[in-house]
C-alpha positions as CSV (number, residue, x, y, z in Angstrom):
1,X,0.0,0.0,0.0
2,X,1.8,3.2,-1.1
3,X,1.0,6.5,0.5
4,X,-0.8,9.3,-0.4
5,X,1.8,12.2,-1.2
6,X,-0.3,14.6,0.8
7,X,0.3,12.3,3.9
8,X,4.1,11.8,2.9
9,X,4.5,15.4,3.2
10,X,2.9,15.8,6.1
11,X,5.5,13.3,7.7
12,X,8.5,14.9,6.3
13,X,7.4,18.4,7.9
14,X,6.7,16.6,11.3
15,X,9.7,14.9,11.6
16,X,11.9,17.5,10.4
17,X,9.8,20.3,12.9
18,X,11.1,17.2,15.6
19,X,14.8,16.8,14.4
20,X,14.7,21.4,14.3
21,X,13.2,21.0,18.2
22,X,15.6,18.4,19.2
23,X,19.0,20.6,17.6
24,X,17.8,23.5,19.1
25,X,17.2,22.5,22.9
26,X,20.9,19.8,22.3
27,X,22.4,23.4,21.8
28,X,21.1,25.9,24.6
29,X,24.1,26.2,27.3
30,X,23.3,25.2,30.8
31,X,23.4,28.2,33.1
32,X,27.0,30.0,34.1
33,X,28.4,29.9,37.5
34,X,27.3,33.7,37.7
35,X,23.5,32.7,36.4
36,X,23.8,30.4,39.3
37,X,25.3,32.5,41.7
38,X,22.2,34.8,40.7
39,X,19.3,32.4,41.0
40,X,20.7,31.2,44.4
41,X,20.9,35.2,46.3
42,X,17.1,35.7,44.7
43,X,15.6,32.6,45.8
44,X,17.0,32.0,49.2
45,X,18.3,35.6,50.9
46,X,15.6,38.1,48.8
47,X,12.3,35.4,48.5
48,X,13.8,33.3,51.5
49,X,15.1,35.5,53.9
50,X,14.1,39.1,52.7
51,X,10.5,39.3,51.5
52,X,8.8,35.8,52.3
53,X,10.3,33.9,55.8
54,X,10.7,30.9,53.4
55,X,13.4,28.5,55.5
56,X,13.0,25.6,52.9
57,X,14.2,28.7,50.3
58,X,16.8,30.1,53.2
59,X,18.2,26.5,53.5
60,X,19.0,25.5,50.1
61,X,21.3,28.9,49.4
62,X,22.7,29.4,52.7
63,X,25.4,27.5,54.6
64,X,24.7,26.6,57.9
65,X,27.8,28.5,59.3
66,X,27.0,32.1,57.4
67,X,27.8,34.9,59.5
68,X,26.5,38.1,58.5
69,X,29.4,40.3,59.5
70,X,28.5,44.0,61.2
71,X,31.0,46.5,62.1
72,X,30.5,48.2,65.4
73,X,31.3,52.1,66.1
74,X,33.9,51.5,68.0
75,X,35.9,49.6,65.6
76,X,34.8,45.7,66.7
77,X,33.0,43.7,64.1
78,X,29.8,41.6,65.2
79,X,28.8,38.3,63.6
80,X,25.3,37.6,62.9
81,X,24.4,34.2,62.5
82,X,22.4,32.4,60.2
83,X,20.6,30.5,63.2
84,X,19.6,33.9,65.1
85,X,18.4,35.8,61.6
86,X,15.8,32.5,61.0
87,X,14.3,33.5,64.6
88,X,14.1,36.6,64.2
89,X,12.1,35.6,61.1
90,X,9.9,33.4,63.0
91,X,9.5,36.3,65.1
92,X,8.9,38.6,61.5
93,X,6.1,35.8,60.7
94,X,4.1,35.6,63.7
95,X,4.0,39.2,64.3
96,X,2.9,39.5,60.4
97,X,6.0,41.9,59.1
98,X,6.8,39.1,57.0
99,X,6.0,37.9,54.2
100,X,6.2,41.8,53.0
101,X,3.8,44.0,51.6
102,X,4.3,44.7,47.9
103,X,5.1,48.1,48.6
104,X,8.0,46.9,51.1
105,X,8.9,43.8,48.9
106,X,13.0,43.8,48.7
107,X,14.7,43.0,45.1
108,X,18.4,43.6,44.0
109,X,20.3,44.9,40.9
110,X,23.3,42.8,40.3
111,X,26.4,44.9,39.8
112,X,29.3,41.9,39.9
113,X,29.7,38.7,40.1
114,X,32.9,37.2,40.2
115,X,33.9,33.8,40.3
116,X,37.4,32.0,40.9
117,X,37.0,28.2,40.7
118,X,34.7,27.1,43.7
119,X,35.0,30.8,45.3
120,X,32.6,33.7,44.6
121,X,31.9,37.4,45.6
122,X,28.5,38.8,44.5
123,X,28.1,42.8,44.4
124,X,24.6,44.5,44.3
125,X,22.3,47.0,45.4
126,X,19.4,46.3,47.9
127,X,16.3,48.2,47.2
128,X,13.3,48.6,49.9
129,X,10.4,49.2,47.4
130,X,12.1,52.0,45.1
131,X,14.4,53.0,47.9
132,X,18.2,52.4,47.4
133,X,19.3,50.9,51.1
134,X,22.3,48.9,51.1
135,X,25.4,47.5,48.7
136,X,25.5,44.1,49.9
137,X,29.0,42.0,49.3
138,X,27.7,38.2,49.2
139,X,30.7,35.5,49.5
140,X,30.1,31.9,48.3
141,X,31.5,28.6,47.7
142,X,30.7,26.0,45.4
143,X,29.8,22.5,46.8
144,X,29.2,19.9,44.5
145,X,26.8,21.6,41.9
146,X,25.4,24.1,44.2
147,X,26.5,27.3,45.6
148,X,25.8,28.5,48.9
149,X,26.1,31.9,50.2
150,X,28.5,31.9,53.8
151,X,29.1,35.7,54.8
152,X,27.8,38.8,54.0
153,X,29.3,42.4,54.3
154,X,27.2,45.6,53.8
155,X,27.4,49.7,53.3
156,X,24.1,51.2,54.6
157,X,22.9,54.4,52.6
């Protein structure tokens, strides 16, 4: 039984639509170490941390041993851990300043990312709503095939 020619070109289209779909997603580039590096300061320290209280988001980007590092007037420098920011979140949630109103929702505009094998340093601004608050400097290291954000430094506007 010989086909139709109608229905031959009909398979010829199809299969060569599949083979164009197949070449195109075999050639997309997974992400960068800095499109990483990105995704992982959005999800877990602004949704996570910042604007939602999300610990499931907080624990996936941060290590356990991050220390937020703040320098006192007098010259000392005080460490801020991990552990003590998530209660003060618990504290954020139950007392309803978190998850934020849109108004007060925190987002960030990358300005550097730089990355040295399994070592990185991430530069950006920290806006509250529209207002320009902080330049954050988030350090990281790469374990395994994720990255995990363990200290932050700071300039307050």
């Amino acid at each position: 039984m010989q086909e139709k020619p109608n229905a031959m070109k009909t398979r010829v289209l199809l299969l060569s639509a599949l083979f164009f779909c197949l070449l195109v997603q075999a050639q997309k580039t997974p992400f960068s170490d800095e499109d990483l590096i990105r995704q992982t300061i959005q999800t877990a320290y602004v949704e996570g941390l910042q604007n939602d209280g999300d610990t499931v988001k907080i624990n996936a980007g941060f290590h356990p041993d991050f220390d937020l590092l703040i320098p006192g007037a007098d010259g000392s420098l005080k460490k801020y851990s991990l552990s003590a920011w998530k209660e003060r979140i618990k504290a954020d949630l139950v007392s309803g300043k978190l998850p934020r109103k849109m108004e007060e929702k925190v987002s960030v505009k990358f300005l550097e990312v730089d990355v040295t094998g399994n070592a990185a340093m991430a530069k950006f601004e920290f806006y509250v709503g529209e207002k320009l608050t902080f330049v954050d400097y988030q350090f990281l290291y790469k374990y395994g095939s994720d990255w995990k954000i363990v200290s932050k430094i700071y300039y307050r506007y």
